[in-house]
Structures are given as C-alpha cells and as structure tokens.
N, C-alpha and C positions, 0 to 999 in steps of 0.2 A: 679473743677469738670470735669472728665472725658468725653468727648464726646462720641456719638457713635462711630462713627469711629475709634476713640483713643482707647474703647472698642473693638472692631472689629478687630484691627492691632494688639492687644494685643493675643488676641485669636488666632489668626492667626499665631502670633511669638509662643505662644506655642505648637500649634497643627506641624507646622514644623519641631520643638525641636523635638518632639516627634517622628517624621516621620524620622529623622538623626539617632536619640540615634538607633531607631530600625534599621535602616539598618546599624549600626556600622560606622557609618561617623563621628560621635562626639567622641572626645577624651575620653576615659574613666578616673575617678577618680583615683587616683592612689591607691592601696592598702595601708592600716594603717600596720605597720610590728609588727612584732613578736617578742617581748622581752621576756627570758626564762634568770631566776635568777639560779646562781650556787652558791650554798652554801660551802665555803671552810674554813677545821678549822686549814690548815698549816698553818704558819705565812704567811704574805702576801709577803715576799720580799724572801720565800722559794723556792730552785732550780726548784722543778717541776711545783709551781705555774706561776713563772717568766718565765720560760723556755718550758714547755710543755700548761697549761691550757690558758694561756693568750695569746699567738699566733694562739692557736685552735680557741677561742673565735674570733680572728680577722680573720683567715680564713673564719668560717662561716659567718661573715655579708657579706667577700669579695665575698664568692661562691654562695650567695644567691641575692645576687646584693643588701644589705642590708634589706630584706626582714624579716632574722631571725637573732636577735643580740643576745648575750648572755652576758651578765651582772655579774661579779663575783661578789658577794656582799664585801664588807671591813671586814664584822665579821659574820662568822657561826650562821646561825639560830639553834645549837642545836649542843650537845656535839658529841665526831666525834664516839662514837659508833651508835648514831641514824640514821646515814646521809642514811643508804641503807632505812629506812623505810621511811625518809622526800619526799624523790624522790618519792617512791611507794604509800605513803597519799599525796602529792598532797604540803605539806610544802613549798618543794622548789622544783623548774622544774627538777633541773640537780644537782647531787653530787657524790662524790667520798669518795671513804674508806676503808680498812683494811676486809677482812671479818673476819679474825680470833677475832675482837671486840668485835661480839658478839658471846656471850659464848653459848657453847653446840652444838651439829649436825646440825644446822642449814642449816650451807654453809660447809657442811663436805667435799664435793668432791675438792670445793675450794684448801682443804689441800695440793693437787697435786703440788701444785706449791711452797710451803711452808719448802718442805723437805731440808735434806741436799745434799749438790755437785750436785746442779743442773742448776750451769753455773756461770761466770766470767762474762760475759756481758749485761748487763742490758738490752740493745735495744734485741738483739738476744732471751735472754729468755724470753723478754715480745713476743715477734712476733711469735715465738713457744709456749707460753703458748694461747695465741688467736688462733691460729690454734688448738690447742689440745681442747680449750674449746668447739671450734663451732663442732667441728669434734664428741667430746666427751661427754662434759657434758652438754652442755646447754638443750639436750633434759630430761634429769633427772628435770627440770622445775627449781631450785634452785633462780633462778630471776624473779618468776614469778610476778608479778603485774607491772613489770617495765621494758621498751626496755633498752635493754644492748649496751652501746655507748663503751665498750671494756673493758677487762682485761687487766692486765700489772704485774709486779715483779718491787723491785727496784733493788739495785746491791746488792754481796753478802754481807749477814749479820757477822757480827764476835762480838767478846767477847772483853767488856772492862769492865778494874776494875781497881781499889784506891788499893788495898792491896797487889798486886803480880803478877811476872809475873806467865802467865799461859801456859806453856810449857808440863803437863800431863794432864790428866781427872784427877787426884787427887789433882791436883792443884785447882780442882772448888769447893771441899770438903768445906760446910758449910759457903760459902759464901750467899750473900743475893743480886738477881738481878732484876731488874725490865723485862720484858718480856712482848710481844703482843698480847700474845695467840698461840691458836696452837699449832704447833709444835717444837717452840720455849720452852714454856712453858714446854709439856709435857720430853723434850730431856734435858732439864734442870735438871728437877726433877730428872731423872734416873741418872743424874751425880753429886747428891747430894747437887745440888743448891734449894737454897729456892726462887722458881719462885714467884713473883708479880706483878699482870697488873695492871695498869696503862698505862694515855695517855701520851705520849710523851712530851705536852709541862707541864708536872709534876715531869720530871726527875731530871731539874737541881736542884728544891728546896730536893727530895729527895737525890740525892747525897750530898749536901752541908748540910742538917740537920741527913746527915750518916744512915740515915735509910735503904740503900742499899748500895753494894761493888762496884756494877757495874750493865752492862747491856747488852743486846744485843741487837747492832743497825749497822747500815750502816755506813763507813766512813762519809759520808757527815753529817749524823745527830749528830757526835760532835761538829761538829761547826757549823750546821746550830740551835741549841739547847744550844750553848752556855758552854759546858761542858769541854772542856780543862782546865781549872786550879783547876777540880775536878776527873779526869781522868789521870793513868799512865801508864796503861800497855794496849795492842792490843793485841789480836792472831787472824791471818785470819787464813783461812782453803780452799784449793782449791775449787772451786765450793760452798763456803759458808757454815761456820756452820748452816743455815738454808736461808731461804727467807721467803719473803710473799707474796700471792694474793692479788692484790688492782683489786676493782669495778670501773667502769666509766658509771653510770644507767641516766636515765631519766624519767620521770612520762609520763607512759603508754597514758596517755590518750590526754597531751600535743603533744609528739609524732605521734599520730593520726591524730589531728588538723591539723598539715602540710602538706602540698601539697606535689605529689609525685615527683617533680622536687625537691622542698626543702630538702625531703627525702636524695634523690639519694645525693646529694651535701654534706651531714651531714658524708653520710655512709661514702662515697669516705678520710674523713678526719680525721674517726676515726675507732675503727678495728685496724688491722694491722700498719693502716697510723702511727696513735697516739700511739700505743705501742713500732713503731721504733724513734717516735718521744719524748715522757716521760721516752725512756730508755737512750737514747743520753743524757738526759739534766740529770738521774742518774748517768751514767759515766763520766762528765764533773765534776760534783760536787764532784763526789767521788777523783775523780785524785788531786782537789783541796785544797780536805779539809786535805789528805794525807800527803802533803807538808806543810798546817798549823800544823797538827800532832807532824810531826817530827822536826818544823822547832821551836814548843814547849816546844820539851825534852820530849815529850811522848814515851815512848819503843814502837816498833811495830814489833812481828814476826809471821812468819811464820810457821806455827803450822809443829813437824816434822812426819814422816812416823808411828811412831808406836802413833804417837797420833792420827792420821788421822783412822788407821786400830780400835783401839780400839771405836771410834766415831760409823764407820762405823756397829762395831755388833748393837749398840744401833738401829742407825736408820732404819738397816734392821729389825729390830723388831717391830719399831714401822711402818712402812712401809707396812710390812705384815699385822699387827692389822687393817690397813687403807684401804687397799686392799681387804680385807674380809665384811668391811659395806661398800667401795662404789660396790661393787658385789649386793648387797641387794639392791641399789637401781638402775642398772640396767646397771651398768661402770665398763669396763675390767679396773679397776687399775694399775694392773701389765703391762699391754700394756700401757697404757697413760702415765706411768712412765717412761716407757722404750722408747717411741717417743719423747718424753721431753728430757732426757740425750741425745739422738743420734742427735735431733737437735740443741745442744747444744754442744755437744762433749763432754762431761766430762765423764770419765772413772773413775770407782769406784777401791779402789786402793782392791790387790788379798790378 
C-alpha cells in the first residue's frame, strides 16, 4: 500500500510531466508513417516496374525521412482496365495504366499522346507529354477524383505478325491483331485489320491458340510477354506507328492526408522527374529486347517512305476528327499536337 508521500511524489512526477511536455522540453513520440499500396498488374519482374516504379517507391520513403512508404502489392487488386478508378474509389492508394483501356471518350484528350510519329525517345516524349498535359489538358478536369502523380508514353509502338512481312498498308489486309485501344485500334481498322482489345498478358495464349496474326506493341513487350517463338515479322515506323498515354494517379483524399513537406518531397520525384525516369527504363528495354529479336531469327524492318506517306493520310484524318471534340471540350488540339512533335523533333514526312 502506497503512502502518502508515495501518493504525493507520484502526483508531483505527473504534474511536472505535464509542465515539460507543455513547454516542449520532452521528447515528443515519433510519428506512426504512412504506408500507401500501389496496385500493379505488369508482371512483377517487368522493365518499368523494376526500373521506374520500384526505385520511385524507395526515393519516397528516402525523401520523406521514412515517413511515407509505398508498398507495390505482389498481385493487382483488379484487372488493369479498372486501376484509374481503384485509385479514385479508394481500392488502392496509387496505380497506374493505359487510358486508352477504358473504352469510349472518357480520357479522349488522353489520345494526344497516342498518335502516330510522335517521337523515338521514350524519356523525351514522356517529359514533353507532362509538360503538354499540365500546360493543356489537365484543366478540361479528365482526372478528376484523383491527384495526378504524372503522365508518361512508352517507346514507339510497331507492328508484329506470324504471317508476313509487312513492307505495304496492303500487307495489313485481313489480318487479325490484338490492340490497346485508341488510336491504335481505330488506325488499324482504316488499314483493313481486324482490331481486338485485349490485355496484354492475354496475348501470348492468343497468338499460340492463332486466334490473332499479330499485334501492336513496343519492342520490349515481346519478350517481356514471352512472344518470340510466336512472332516473325517487325515494321517500325519513325516516330512509331502509334504510342500510348499511361496514368501515374493517387486516391485524392490519401493525398490530402500528407503533410505539406511530404507533398513537396512526392511532387519533386514525380512529374517530369518520373517521366524522364519510366522513359529511360522504356529505352533500355526496348534496345534490349531488339537484340533478343534479331538474335531470334525475327525479321525486323524499317517501314519505307511511301509506306510511312500513305500511313500519314490515315492519321491526319484521324487526327483532325480528334482535334475537333477535344476543341468541344475546351483544348486547342491542333497546338498540343504541334508542341508535342516540336519537343520531340519528329517531322511528318511531305
């Protein structure tokens, strides 16, 4: 049993506690940190996960003094057309993905970055299409329920196929491709291909069960997919038969929650940073898989001039059509097109 005194000294130790903690002389608790899940449905041991998201991830715990960790999950909470709304509902903190996935005007301005001959360099067009977005479209709202942690492109896309090489636009005549969406999709169709989306890691069972000729994708994603002993023939195209817009979002309200030193620290590492950084790790790959390509027996050429000019009526067509609804909602097209090639350098051939 406790004495008075003992009583008294006791009181006494707390009342002083209290007297320190207020004038800030006691150490304070340390903060509990912030872990924020990233939902990813590439393969795990894929170029841009290994190369671009996974060192991102370790920047922020570095620049936040571990404060905000980010966590890639092992396996995608949800098929990868969902991933823009998992982030927006709250699913998963942080995700990434394709806007052309989901179908319809959605992410129509998106398309900007989608077209064809709009760069060789994957770092360079992602850092110019971030520039172009902030500059451009992000005020049309298209991301709205969710802070936008960057855009990016990968490297150019091109044409592969099992059946032939493909040296004309009449060469694409009634073949059967898998495609992303978009402008892919729709630039296909006008060349007499029979366009079908599907996700990526569902190509190699279609090629091998013949249900497609081919497809269009990036160097890298025949062999980061597995696809060379179902694939013979390549045609690139300067500045790429088409590209894609990829997201880099976060759940709005996650985002909030951080403090604005944590903010600043995030921004500093994504934006620009991260589009010069997920384009690097696109051209590394791409140079890579080039060399498995060829070192294959896969044909790979170089699409010639009057294939490039005929291409060219197509996508100025479709270009114009594109031009015209993002004007409707509120985007000079025709200029964000034309600032996109010039940072880029690609010249549309005469």
């Amino acid at each position: 049993m406790k004495t008075p005194i003992a009583r008294r000294t006791v009181i006494q130790g707390i009342g002083a506690g209290v007297a320190l903690a207020a004038a800030g002389i006691l150490p304070r608790r340390a903060e509990a940190a912030t872990t924020l899940t990233l939902s990813s449905w590439l393969p795990p041991k894929h170029p841009i996960v290994v190369n671009a998201f996974e060192p991102w991830a370790d920047d922020v715990a570095k620049a936040t003094d571990g404060r905000v960790k980010v966590r890639i999950l092992p396996k995608p909470l949800g098929g990868a057309p969902a991933h823009f709304d998992m982030a927006k509902d709250g699913i998963a903190d942080i995700t990434y993905g394709l806007h052309s996935f989901t179908p319809g005007d959605r992410f129509l301005l998106s398309r900007l970055a989608e077209f064809s001959f709009i760069g060789d360099d994957a770092a360079q067009l992602s850092v110019a299409y971030w520039n172009t977005y902030q500059k451009r479209l992000s005020k049309a709202g298209e991301h709205a329920g969710v802070h936008t942690l960057g855009v990016f492109t990968h490297g150019p896309g091109a044409i592969h196929n099992r059946v032939r090489p493909i040296k004309t636009t009449a060469d694409l005549q009634g073949l059967k491709f898998r495609v992303p969406g978009g402008h892919a999709s729709e630039l296909m169709g006008r060349l007499g291909v029979t366009p079908l989306l599907a996700p990526p890691s569902e190509v190699y069972e279609m090629l091998a069960n013949k249900v497609i000729d081919g497809v269009t994708f990036t160097l890298e994603a025949i062999t980061a997919f597995k696809l060379l002993d179902h694939l013979k023939h390549t045609t690139t195209v300067p500045g790429g038969v088409y590209n894609t817009s990829w997201f880099f979002v976060m759940n709005e309200g996650k985002w909030n929650a951080l403090t604005d030193a944590d903010k600043a620290a995030i921004t500093a590492l994504s934006g620009e940073a991260f589009a010069r950084r997920v384009g690097k790790a696109w051209i590394d790959a791409d140079a890579a898989a080039l060399e498995k390509m060829k070192a294959s027996g896969m044909e790979v050429i170089q699409a010639d001039p009057a294939f490039v000019k005929d291409l060219t009526r197509h996508t100025a067509e479709l270009e114009a059509a594109w031009a015209k609804l993002a004007e409707a909602r509120g985007v000079d097209g025709v200029a964000a097109l034309a600032e996109l090639r010039e940072a880029t350098g690609v010249k549309l051939p005469a």
